[in-house]
C-alpha positions in Angstrom: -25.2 98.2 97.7 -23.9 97.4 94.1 -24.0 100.4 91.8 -21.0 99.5 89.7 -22.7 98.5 86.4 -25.6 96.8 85.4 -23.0 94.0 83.9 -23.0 93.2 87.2 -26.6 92.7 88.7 -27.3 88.5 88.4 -29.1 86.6 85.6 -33.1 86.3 86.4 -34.0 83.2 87.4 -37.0 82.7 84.2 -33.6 83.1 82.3 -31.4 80.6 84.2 -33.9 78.1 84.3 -34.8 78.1 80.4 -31.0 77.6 80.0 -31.1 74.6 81.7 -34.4 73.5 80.5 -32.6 73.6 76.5 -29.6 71.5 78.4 -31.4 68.2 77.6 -31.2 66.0 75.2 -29.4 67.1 71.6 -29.8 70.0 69.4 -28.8 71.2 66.2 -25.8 73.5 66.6 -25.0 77.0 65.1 -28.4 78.6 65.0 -30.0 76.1 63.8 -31.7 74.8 67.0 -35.9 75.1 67.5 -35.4 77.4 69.9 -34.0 80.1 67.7 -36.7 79.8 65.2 -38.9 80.9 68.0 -36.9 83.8 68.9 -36.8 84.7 65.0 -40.4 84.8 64.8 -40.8 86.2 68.2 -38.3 88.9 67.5 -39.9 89.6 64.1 -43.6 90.2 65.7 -41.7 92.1 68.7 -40.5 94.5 66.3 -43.4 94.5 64.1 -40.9 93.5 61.2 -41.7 90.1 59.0 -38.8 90.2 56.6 -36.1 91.2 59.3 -33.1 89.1 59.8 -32.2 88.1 63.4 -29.5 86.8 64.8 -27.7 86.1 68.6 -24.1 86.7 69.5 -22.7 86.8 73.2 -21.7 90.0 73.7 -22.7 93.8 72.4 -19.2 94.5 71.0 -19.6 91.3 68.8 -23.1 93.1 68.1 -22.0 96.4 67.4 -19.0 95.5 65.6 -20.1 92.6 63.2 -23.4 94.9 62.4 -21.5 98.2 61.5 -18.9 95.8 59.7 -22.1 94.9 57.1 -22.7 98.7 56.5 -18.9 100.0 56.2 -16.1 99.6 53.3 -12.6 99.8 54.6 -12.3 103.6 53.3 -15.1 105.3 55.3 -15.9 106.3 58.3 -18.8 106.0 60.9 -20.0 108.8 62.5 -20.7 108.6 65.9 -21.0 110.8 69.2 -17.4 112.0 70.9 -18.8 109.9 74.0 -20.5 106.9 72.2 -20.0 103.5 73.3 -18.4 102.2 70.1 -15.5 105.0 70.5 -15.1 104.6 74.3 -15.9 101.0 75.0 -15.1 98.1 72.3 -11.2 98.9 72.1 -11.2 100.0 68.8 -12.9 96.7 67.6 -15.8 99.0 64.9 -12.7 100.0 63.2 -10.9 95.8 63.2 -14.4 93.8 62.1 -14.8 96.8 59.5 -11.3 96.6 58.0 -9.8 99.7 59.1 -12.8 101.7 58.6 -12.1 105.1 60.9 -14.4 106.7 63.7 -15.5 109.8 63.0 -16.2 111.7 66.3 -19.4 114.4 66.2 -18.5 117.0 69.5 -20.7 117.1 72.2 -21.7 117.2 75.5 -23.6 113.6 75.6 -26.1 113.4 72.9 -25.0 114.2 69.0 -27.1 116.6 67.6 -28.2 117.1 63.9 -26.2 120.2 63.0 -23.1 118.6 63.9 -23.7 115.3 62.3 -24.9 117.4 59.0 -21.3 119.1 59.5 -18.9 116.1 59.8 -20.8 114.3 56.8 -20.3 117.8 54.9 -16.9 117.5 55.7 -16.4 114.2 54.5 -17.8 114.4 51.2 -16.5 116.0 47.9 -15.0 113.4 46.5 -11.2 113.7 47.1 -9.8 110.2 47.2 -7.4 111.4 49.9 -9.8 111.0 52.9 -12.5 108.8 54.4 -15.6 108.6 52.7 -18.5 109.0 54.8 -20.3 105.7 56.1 -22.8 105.0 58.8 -24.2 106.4 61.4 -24.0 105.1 64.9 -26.1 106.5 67.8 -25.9 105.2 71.7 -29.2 104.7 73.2 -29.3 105.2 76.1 -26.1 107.3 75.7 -23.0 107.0 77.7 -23.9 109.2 80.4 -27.3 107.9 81.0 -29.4 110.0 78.5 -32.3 108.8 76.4 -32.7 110.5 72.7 -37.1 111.1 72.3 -38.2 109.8 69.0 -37.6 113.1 67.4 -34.0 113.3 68.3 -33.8 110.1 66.5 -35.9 110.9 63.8 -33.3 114.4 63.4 -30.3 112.3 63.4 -32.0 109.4 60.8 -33.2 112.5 58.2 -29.0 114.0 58.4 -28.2 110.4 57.9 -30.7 109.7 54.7 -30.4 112.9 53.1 -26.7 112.0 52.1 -27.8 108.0 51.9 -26.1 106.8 55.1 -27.5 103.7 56.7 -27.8 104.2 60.7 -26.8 101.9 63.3 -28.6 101.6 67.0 -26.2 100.6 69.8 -29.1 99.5 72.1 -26.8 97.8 74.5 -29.6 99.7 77.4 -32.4 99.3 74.4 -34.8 98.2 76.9 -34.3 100.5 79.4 -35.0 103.1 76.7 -38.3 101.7 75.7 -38.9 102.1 78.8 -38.1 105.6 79.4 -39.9 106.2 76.5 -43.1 104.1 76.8 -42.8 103.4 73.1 -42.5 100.7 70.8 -39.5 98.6 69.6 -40.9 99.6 66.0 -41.0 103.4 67.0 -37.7 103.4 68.1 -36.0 101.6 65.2 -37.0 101.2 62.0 -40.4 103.7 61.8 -37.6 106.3 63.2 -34.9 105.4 60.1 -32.5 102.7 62.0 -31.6 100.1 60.0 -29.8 97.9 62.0 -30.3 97.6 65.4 -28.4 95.5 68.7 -31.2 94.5 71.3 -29.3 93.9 74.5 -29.5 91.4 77.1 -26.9 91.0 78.9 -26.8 93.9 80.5 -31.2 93.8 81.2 -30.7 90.2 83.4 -29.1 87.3 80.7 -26.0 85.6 81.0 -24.6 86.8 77.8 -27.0 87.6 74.8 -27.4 90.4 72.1 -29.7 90.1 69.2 -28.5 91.6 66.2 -31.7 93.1 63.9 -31.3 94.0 60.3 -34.4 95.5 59.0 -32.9 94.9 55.3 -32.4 91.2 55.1 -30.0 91.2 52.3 -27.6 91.8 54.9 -28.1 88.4 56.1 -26.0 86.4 54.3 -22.7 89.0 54.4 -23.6 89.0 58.6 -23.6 85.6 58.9 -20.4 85.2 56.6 -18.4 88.1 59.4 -19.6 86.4 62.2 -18.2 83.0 61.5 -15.1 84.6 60.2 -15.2 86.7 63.4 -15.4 83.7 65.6 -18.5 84.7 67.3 -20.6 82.0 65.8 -21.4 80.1 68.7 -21.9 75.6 68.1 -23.8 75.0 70.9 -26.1 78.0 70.2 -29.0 77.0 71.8 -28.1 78.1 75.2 -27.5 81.4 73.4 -31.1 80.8 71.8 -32.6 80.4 75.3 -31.7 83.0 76.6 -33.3 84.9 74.6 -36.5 83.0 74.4 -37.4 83.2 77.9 -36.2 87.1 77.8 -39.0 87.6 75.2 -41.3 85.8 77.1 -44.3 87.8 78.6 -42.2 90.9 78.4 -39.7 89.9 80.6 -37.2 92.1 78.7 -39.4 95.1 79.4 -39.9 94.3 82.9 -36.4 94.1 84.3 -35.9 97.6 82.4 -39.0 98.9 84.2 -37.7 97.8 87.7 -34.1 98.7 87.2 -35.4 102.5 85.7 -37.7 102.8 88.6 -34.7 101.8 91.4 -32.8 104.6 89.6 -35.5 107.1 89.5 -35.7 106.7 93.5 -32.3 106.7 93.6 -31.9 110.1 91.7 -34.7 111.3 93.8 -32.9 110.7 97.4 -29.8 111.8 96.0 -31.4 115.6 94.8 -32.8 115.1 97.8 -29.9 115.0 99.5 -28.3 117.5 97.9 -25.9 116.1 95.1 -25.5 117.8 92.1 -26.3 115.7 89.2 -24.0 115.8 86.2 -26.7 114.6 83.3 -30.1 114.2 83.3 -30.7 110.2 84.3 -33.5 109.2 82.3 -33.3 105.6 82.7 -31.1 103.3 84.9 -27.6 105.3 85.2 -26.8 108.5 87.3 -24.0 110.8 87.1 -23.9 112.9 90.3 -21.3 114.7 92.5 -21.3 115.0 96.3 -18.9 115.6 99.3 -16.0 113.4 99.8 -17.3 112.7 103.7 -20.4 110.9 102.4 -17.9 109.0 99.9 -16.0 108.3 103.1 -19.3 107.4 104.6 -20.4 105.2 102.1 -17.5 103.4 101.5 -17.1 102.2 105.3 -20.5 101.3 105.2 -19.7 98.9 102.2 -20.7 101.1 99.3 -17.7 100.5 97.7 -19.0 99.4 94.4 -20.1 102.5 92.0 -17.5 104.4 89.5 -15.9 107.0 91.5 -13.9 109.9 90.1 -11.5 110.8 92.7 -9.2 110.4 95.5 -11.5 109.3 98.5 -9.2 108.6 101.1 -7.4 112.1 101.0 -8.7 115.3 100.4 -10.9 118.3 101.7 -14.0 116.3 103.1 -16.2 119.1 101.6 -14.9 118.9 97.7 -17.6 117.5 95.7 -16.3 114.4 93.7 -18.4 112.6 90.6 -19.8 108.8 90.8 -21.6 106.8 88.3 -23.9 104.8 90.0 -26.1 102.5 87.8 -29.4 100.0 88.4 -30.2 96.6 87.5 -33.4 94.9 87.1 -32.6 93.0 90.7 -32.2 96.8 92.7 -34.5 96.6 95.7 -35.7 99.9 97.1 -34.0 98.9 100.8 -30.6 99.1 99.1 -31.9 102.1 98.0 -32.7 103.4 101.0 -29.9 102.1 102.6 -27.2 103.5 99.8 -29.1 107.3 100.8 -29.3 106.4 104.6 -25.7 107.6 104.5 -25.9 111.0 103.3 
């Protein structure tokens, strides 16, 4: 009964097995195997996007950094959601790989919303050279606390962001797990919506460690692949990088795993309403916020539930006071840990 993270679920064995499959024999090293021209062209028809520029690092902050890094000068600013992942997850590495280049935190609940955006970038511009100039904009899908923004939240937040010429970054760390919430299209949710850069995550969907980086402009290319070497994320023996991601793409796989882990969370979410928790966000995809009694954290805990994000004292306490978990699904979830995780409420 692992609800800790979906960092934690293991690598799918299609995956595992086209990593060894590429460990044979000698390949050309940094990007320049055969397999990643696959995944270039594979990505390119995936996202219904010919001219796009693709590329792998290992890990999403790599992703997220290195993209925003192409978009920002040292004296701006990225806007972004007070609980995006980029502000409360990468250790201030946006703000190294771009310089110095300052966060620029919209207030809210979960999702950012277009009025607040409109006012930060309003407050950032007038051309004083005493402050930060206004640069991208970064959204979190899924967001931090498990949310998934429709295609016209997007489209809101990409208008703000073009009426004053900002370019807008996805952090699609969950990506898949959105599409799936959404029953939409790569396409719809990037580029047809105004993103212009985009991280597709793996490693959190069932790789070993791969993120796609997608720039829908391609003369970004050559400035990306320029930070990433300089950034040390340019990986020699790339190919196992490469398949990875090859065998992800392959017959939807990606879009699979996101379907299974949503669906293990949707039960989950059910049992635990069901059981009367109180939850703390709406989960639309793979993560849950809830609150219950700390008895059934007791409960759980002696029963070997021990791995989900607890906030909270469990071992002392009223029994009755309701504390807050984070309990999240991976693509390997079965419904009998499922059942077995609510068997103890």
């Amino acid at each position: 009964m692992f609800f800790a993270s979906d960092n934690s679920g293991p690598v799918h064995p299609k995956i595992m097995q086209r990593v060894i499959e590429a460990n044979s024999g000698y390949a050309m090293p940094y990007g320049n195997d055969d397999i990643m021209e696959d995944v270039r062209t594979n990505i390119r028809a995936l996202f219904e996007a010919p001219e796009a520029a693709v590329y792998l690092v290992a890990t999403g902050t790599a992703a997220n950094s290195l993209a925003l890094a192409c978009y920002t000068q040292p004296w701006q600013t990225i806007f972004c959601a007070q609980h995006s992942h980029i502000e409360e997850d990468e250790c201030n590495a946006p703000e190294f790989y771009a310089g110095g280049a300052k966060l620029t935190l919209i207030p809210t609940g979960d999702k950012m919303s277009p009025e607040g955006l409109s006012a930060a970038i309003a407050h950032r511009t007038g051309g004083s050279v005493h402050v930060a100039q206004p640069g991208p904009v970064s959204i979190t899908q899924i967001t931090e606390f498990g949310g998934v923004h429709t295609l016209e939240e997007l489209r809101a937040l990409t208008a703000v962001a073009k009426a004053s010429d900002l370019p807008v970054h996805l952090d699609g760390a969950r990506f898949a797990n959105a599409i799936a919430a959404l029953g939409c299209t790569p396409a719809e949710m990037t580029w047809k919506s105004g993103v212009d850069v985009v991280s597709f995550g793996g490693t959190k969907n069932g790789c070993m460690g791969v993120e796609a980086v997608i720039f829908f402009d391609p003369t970004k290319a050559w400035e990306f692949e320029l930070r990433r070497k300089r950034g040390a994320h340019l990986f020699s023996k790339h190919r196992y990088l490469s398949a990875q991601m090859a065998a992800y793409l392959t017959d939807d796989l990606w879009l699979e795993m996101a379907q299974s882990a949503n669906a293990a969370s949707a039960r989950l979410a059910a049992g635990l309403r069901a059981n009367g928790a109180q939850m703390l966000h709406n989960p639309d995809a793979n993560m849950i916020f809830a609150r219950f009694p700390r008895a059934v954290h007791q409960k759980l805990q002696a029963a070997g539930a021990k791995y989900y994000v607890l906030d909270g004292d469990v071992a002392t306490g009223d029994a009755d006071e309701l504390l807050a978990a984070r309990l999240v699904c991976d693509w390997s979830m079965t419904d009998e840990l499922v059942d077995q995780f609510l068997s103890h409420f």
